[in-house]
PDB file of N, CA, C and O in Angstrom:
ATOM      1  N   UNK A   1       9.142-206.054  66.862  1.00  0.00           N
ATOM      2  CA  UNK A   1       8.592-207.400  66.860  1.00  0.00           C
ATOM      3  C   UNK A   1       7.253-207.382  66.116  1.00  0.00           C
ATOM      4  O   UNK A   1       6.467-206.509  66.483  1.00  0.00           O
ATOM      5  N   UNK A   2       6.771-208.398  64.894  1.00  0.00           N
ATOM      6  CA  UNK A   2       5.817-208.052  64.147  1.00  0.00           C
ATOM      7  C   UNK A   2       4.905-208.621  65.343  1.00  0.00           C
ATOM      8  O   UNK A   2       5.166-208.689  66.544  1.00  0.00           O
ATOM      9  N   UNK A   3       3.700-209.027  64.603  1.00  0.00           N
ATOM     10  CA  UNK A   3       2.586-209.802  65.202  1.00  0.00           C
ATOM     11  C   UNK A   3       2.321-210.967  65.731  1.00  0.00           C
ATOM     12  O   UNK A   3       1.680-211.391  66.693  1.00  0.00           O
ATOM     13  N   UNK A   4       3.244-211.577  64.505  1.00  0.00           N
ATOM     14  CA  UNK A   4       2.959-212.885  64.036  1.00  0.00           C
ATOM     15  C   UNK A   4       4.558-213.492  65.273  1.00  0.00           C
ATOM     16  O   UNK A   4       4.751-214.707  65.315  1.00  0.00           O
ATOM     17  N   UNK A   5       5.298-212.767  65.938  1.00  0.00           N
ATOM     18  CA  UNK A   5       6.341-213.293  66.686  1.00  0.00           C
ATOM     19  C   UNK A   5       6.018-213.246  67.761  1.00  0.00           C
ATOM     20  O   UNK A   5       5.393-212.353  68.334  1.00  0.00           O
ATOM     21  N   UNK A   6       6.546-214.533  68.279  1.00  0.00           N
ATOM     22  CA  UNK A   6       5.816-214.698  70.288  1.00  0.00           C
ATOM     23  C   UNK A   6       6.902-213.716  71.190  1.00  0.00           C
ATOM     24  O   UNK A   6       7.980-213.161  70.977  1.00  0.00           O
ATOM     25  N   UNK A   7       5.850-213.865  72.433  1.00  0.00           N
ATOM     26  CA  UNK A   7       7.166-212.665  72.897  1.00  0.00           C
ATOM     27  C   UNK A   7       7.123-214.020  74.378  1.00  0.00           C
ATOM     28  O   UNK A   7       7.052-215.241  74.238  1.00  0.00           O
ATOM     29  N   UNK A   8       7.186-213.346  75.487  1.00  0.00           N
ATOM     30  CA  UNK A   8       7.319-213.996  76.785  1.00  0.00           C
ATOM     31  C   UNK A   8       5.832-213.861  77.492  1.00  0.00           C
ATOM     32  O   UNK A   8       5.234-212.788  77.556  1.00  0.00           O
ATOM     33  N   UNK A   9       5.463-214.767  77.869  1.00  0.00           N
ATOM     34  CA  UNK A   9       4.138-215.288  77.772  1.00  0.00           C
ATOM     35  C   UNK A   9       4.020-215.624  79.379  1.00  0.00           C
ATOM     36  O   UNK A   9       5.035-215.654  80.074  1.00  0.00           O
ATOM     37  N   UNK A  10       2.286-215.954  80.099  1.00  0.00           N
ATOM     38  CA  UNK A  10       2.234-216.918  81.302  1.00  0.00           C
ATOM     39  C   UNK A  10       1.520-217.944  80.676  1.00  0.00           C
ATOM     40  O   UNK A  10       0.568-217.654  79.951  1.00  0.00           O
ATOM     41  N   UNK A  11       1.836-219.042  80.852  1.00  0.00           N
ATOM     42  CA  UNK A  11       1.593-220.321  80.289  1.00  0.00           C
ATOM     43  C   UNK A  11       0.650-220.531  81.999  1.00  0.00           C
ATOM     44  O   UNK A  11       0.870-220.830  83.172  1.00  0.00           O
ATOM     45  N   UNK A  12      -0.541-220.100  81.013  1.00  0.00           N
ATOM     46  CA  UNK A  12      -1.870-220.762  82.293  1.00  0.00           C
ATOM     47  C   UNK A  12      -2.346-222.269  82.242  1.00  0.00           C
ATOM     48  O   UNK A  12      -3.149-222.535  81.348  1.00  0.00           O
ATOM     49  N   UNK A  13      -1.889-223.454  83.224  1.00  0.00           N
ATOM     50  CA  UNK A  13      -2.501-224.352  82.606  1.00  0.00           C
ATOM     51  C   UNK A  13      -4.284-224.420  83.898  1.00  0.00           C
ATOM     52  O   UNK A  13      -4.369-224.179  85.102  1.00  0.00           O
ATOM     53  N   UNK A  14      -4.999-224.701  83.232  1.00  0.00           N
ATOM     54  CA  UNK A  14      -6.506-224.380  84.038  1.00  0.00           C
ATOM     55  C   UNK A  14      -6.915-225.988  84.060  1.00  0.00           C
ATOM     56  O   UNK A  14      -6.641-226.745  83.128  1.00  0.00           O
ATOM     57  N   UNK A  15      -7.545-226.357  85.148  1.00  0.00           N
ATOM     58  CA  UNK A  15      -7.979-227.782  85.731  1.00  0.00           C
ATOM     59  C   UNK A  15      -9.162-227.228  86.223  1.00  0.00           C
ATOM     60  O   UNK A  15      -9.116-226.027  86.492  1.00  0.00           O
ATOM     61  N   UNK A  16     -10.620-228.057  86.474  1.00  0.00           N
ATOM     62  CA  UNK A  16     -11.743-228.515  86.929  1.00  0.00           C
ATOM     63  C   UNK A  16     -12.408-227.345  85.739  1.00  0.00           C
ATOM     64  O   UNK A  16     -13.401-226.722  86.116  1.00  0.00           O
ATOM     65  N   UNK A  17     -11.985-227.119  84.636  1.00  0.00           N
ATOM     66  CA  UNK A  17     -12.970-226.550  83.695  1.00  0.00           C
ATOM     67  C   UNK A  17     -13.064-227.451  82.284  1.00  0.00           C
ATOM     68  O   UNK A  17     -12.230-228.296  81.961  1.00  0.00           O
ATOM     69  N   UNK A  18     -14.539-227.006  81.331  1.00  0.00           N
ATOM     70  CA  UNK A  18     -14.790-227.743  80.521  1.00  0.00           C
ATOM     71  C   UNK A  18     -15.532-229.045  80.754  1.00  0.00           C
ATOM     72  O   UNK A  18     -15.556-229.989  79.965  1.00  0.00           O
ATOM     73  N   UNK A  19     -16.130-228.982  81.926  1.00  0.00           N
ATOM     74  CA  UNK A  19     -16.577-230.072  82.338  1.00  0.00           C
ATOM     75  C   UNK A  19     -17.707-230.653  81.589  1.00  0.00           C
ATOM     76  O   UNK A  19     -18.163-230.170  80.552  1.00  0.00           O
ATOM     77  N   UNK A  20     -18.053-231.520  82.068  1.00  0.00           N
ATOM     78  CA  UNK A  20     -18.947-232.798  81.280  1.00  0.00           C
ATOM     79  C   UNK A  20     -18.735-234.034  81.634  1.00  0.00           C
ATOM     80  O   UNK A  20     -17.870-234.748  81.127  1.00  0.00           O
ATOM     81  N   UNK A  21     -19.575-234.400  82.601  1.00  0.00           N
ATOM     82  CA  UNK A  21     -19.294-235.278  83.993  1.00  0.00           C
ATOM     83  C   UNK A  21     -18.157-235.278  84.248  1.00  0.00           C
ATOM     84  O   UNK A  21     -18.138-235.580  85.441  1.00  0.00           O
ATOM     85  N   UNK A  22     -17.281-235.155  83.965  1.00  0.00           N
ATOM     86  CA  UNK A  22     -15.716-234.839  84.542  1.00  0.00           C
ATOM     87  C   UNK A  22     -15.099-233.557  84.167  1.00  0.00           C
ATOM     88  O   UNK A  22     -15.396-232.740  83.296  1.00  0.00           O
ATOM     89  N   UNK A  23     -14.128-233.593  85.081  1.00  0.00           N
ATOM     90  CA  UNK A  23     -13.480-232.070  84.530  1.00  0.00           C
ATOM     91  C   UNK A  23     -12.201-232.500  83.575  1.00  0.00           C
ATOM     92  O   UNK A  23     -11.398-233.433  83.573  1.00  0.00           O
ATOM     93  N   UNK A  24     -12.514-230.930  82.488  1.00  0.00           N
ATOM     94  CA  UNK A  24     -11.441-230.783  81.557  1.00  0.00           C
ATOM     95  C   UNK A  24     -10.419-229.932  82.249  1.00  0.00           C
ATOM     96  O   UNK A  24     -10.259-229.566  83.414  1.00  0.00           O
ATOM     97  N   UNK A  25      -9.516-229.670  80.641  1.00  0.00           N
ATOM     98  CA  UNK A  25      -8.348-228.498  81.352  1.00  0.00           C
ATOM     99  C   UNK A  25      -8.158-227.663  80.412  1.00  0.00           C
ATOM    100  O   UNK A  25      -8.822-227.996  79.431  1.00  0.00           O
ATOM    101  N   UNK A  26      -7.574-226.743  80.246  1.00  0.00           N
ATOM    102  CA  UNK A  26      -6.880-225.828  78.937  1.00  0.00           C
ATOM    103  C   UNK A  26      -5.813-225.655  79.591  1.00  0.00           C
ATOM    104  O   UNK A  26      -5.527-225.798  80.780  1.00  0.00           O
ATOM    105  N   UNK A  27      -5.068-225.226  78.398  1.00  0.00           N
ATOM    106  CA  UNK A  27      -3.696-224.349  78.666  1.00  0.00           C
ATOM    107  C   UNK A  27      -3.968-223.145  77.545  1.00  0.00           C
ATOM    108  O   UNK A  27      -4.512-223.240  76.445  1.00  0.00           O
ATOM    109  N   UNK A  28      -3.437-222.058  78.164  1.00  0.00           N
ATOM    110  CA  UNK A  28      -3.838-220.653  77.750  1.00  0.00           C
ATOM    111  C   UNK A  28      -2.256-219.768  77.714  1.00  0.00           C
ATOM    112  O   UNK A  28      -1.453-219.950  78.629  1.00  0.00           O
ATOM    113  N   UNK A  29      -2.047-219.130  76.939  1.00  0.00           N
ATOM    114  CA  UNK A  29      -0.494-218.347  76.867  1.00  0.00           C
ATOM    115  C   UNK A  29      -1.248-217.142  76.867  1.00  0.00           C
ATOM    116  O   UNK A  29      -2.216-216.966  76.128  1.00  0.00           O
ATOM    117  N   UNK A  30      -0.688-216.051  77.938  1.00  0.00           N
ATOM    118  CA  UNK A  30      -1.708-214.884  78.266  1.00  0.00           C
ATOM    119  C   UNK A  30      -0.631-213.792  78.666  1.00  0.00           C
ATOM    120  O   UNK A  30       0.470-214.330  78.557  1.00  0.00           O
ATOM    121  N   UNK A  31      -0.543-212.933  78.939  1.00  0.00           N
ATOM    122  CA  UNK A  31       0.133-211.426  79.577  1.00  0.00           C
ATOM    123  C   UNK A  31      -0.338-211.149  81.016  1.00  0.00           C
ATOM    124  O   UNK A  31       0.341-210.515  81.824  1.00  0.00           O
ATOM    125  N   UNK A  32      -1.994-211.861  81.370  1.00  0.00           N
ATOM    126  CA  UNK A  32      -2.263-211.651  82.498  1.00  0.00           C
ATOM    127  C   UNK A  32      -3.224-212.747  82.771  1.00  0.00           C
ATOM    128  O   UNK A  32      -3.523-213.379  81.758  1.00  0.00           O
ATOM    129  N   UNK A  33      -3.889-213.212  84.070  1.00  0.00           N
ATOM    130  CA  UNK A  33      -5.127-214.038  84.099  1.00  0.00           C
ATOM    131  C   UNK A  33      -6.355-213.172  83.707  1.00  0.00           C
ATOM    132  O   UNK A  33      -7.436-213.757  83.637  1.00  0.00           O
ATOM    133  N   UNK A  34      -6.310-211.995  83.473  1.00  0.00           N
ATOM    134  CA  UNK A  34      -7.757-211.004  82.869  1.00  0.00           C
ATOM    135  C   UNK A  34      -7.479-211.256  81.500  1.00  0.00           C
ATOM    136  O   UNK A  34      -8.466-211.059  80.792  1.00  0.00           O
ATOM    137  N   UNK A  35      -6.308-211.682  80.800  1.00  0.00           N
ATOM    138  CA  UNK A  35      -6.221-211.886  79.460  1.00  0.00           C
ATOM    139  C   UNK A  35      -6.587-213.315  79.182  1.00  0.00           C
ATOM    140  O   UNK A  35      -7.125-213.720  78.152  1.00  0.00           O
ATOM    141  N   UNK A  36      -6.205-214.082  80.301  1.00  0.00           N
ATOM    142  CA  UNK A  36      -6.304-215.631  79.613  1.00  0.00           C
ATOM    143  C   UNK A  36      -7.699-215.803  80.022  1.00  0.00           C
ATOM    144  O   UNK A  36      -8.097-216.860  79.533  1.00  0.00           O
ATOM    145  N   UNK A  37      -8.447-215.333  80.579  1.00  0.00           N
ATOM    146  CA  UNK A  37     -10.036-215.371  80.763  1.00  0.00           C
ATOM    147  C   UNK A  37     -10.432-214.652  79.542  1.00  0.00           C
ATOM    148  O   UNK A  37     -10.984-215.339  78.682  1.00  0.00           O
ATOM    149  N   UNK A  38     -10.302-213.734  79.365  1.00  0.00           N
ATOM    150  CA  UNK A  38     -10.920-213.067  77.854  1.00  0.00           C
ATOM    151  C   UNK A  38     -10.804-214.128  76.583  1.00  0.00           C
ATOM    152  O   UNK A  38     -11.686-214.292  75.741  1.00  0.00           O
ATOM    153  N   UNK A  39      -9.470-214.843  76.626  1.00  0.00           N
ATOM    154  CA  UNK A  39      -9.176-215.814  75.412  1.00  0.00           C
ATOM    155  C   UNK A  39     -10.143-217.021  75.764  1.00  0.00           C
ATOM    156  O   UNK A  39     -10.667-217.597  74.810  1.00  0.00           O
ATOM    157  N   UNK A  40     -10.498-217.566  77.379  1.00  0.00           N
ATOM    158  CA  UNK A  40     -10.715-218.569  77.628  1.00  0.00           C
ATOM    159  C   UNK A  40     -12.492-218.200  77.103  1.00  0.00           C
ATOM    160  O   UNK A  40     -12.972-218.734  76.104  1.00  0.00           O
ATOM    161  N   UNK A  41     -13.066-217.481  77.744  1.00  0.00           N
ATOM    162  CA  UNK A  41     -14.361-216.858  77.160  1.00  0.00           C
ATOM    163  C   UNK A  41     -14.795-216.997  75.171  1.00  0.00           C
ATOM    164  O   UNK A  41     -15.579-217.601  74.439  1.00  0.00           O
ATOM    165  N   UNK A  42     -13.805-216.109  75.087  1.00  0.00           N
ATOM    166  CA  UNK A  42     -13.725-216.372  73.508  1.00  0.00           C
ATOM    167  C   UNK A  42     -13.433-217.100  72.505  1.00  0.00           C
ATOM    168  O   UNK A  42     -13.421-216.859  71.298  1.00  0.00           O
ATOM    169  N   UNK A  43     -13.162-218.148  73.194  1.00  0.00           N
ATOM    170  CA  UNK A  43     -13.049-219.393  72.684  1.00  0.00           C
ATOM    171  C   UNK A  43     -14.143-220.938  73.036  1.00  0.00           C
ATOM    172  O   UNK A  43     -14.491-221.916  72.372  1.00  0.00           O
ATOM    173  N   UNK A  44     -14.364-220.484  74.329  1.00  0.00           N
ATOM    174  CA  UNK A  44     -15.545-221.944  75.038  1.00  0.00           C
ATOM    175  C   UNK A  44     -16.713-220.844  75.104  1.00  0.00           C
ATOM    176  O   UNK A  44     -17.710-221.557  75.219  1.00  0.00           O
ATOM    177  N   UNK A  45     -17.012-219.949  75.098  1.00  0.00           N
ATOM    178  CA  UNK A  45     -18.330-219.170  75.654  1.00  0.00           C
ATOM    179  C   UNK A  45     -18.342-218.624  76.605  1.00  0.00           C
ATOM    180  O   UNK A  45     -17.351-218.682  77.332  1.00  0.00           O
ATOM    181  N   UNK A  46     -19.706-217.726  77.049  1.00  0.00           N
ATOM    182  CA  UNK A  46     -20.040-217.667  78.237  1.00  0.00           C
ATOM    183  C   UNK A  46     -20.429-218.798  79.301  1.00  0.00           C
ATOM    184  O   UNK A  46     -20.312-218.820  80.527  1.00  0.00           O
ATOM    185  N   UNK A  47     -21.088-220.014  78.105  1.00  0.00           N
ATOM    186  CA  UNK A  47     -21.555-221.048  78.868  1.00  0.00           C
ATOM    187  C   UNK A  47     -20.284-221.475  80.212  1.00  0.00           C
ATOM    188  O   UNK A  47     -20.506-221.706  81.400  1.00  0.00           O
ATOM    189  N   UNK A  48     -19.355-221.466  79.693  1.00  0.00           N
ATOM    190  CA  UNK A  48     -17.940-222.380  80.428  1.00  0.00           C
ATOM    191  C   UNK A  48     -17.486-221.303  81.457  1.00  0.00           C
ATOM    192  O   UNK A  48     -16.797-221.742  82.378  1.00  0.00           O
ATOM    193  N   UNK A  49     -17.777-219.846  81.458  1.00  0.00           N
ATOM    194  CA  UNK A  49     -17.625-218.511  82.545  1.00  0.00           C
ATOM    195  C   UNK A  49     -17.305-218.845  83.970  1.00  0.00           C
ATOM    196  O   UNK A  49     -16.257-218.641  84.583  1.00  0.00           O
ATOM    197  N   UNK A  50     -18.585-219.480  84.432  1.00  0.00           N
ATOM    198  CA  UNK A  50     -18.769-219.396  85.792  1.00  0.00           C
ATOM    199  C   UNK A  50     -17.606-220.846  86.244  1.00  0.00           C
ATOM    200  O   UNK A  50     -17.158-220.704  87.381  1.00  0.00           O
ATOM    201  N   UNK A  51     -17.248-221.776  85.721  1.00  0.00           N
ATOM    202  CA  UNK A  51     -16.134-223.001  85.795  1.00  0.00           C
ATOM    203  C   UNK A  51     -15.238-222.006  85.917  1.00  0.00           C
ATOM    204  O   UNK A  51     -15.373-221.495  87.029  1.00  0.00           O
ATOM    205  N   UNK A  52     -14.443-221.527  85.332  1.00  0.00           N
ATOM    206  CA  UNK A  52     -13.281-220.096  84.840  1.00  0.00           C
ATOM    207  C   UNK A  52     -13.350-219.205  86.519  1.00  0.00           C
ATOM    208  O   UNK A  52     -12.409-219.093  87.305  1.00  0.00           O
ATOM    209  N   UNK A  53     -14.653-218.713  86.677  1.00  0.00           N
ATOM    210  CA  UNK A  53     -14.188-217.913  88.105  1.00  0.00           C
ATOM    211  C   UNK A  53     -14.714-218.645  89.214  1.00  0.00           C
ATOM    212  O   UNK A  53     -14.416-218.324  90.364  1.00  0.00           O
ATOM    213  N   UNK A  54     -15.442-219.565  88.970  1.00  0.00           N
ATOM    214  CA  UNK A  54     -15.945-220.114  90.513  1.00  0.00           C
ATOM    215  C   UNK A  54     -14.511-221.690  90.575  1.00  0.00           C
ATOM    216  O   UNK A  54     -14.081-221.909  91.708  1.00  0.00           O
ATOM    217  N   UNK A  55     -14.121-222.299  89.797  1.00  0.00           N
ATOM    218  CA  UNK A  55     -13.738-223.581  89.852  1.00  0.00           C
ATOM    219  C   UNK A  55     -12.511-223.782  89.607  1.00  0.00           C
ATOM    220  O   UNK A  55     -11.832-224.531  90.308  1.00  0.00           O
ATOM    221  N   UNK A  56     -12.102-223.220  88.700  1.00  0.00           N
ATOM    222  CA  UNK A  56     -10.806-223.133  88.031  1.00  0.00           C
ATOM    223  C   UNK A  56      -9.404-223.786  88.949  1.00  0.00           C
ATOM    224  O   UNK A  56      -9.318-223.229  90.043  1.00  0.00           O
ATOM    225  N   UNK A  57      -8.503-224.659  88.749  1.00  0.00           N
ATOM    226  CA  UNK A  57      -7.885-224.440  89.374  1.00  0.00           C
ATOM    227  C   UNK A  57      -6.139-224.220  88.859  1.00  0.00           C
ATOM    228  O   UNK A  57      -5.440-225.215  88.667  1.00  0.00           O
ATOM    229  N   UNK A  58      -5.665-223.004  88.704  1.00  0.00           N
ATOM    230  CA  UNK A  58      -4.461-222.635  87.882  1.00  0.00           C
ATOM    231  C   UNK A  58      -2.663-223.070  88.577  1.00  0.00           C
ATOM    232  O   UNK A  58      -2.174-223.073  89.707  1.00  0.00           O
ATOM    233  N   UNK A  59      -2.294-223.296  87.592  1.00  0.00           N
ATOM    234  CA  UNK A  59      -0.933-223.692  87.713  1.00  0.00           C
ATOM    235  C   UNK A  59      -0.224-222.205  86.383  1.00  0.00           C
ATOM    236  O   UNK A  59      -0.772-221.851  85.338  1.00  0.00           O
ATOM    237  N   UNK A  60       0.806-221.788  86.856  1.00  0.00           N
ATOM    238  CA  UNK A  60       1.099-220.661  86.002  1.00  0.00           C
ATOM    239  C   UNK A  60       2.858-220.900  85.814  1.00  0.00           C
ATOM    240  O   UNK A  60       3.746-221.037  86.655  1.00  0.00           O
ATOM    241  N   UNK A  61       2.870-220.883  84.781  1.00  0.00           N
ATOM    242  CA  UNK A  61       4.463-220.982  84.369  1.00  0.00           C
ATOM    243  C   UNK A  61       4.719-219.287  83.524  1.00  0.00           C
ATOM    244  O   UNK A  61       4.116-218.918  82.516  1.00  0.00           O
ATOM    245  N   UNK A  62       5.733-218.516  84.263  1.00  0.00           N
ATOM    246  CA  UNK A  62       5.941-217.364  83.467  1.00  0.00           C
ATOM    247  C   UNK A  62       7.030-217.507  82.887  1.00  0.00           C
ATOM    248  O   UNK A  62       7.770-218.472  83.080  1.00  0.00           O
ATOM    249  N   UNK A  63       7.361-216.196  81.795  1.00  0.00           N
ATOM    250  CA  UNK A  63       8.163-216.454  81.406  1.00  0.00           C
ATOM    251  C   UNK A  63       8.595-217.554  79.951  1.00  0.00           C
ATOM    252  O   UNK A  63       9.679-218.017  79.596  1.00  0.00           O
ATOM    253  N   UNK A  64       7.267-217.673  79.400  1.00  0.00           N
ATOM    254  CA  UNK A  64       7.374-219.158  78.404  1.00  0.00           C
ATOM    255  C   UNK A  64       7.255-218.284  76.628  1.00  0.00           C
ATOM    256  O   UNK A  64       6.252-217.641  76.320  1.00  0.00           O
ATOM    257  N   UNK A  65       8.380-218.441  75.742  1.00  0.00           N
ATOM    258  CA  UNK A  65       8.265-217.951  74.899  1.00  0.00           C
ATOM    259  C   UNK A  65       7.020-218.825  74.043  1.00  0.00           C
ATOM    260  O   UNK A  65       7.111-220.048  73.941  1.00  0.00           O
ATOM    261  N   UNK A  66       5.897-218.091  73.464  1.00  0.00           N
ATOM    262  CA  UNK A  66       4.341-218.279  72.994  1.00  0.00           C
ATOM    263  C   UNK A  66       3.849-217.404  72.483  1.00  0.00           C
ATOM    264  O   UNK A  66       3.898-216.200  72.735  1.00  0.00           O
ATOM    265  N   UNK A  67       3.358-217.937  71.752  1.00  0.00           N
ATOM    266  CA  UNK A  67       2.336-216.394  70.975  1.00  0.00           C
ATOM    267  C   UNK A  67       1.234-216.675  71.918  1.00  0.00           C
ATOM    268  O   UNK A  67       1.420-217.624  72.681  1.00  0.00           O
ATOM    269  N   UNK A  68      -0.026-215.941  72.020  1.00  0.00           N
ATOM    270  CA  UNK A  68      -1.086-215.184  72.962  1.00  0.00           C
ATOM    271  C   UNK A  68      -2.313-216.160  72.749  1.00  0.00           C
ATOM    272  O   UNK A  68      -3.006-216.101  71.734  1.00  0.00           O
ATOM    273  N   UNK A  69      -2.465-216.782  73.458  1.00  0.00           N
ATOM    274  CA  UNK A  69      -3.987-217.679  72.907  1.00  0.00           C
ATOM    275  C   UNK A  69      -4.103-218.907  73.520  1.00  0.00           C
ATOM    276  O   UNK A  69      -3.500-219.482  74.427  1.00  0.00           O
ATOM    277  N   UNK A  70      -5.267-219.230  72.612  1.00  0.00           N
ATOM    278  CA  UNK A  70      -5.245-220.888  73.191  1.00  0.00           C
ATOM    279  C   UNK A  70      -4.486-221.761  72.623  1.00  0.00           C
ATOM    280  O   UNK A  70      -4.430-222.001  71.417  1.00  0.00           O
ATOM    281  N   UNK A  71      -3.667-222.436  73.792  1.00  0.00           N
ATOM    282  CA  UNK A  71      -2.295-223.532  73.349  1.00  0.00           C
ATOM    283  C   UNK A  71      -3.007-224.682  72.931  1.00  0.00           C
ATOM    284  O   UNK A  71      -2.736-225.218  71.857  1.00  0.00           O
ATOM    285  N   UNK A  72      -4.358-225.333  74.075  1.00  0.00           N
ATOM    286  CA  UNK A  72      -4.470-226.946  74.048  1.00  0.00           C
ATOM    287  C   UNK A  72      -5.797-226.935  74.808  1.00  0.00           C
ATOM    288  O   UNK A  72      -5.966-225.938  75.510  1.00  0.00           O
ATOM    289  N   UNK A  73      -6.782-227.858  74.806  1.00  0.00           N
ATOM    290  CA  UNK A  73      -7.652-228.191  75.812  1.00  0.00           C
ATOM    291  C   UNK A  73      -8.137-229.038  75.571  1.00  0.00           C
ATOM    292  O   UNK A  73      -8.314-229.263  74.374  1.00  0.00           O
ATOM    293  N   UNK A  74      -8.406-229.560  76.119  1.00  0.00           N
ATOM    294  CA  UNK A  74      -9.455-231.518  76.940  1.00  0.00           C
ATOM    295  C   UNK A  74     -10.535-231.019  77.269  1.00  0.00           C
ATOM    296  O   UNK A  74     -10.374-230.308  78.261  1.00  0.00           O
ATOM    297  N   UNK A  75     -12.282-231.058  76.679  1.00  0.00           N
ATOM    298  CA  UNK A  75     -13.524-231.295  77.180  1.00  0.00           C
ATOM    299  C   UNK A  75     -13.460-232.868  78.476  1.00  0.00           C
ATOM    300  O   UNK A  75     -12.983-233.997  78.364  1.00  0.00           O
ATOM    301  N   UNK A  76     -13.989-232.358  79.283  1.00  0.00           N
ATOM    302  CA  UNK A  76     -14.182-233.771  80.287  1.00  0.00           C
ATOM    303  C   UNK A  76     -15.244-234.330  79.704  1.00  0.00           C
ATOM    304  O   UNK A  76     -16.020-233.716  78.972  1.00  0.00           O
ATOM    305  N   UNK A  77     -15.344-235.727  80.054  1.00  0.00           N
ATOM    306  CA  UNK A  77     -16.043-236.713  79.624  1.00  0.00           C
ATOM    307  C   UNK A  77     -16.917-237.618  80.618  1.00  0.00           C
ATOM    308  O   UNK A  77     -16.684-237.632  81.826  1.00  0.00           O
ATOM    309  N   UNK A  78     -18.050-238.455  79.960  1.00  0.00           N
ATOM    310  CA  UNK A  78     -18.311-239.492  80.824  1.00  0.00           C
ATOM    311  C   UNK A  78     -18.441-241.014  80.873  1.00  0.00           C
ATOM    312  O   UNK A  78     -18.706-241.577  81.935  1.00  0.00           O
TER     313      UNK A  78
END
């Protein structure tokens, strides 16, 4: 399987992060939640960290053919 082909994925979708008077969400395609935090980090910052382990609230679909990364996300608004 090259690089560039998805394999079987956990489709993380994440709620009460990204906030900004309201909460955002992402969806993350990961191998583990230590992976979809590394992508989620490397993509929003450290700033967005502490939302990620103190707030987060995950829904996990396994099993989802995806390549590895960030799928989608909503900044909250006010």
């Amino acid at each position: 399987m090259s690089n560039t082909e998805s394999k079987k994925m956990n489709l993380y979708i994440i709620n009460n992060v990204l906030s900004d008077y309201t909460s955002g969400m992402a969806v993350i395609a990961a191998e583990s939640k230590e992976q979809c935090r590394e992508f989620f980090i490397k993509e929003f910052s450290e700033y967005h960290a502490e939302e990620f382990d103190k707030y987060a609230i995950f829904t996990v679909i396994e099993g989802v053919q995806h390549s590895a990364g960030v799928v989608a996300y909503e900044y909250g608004g006010g």
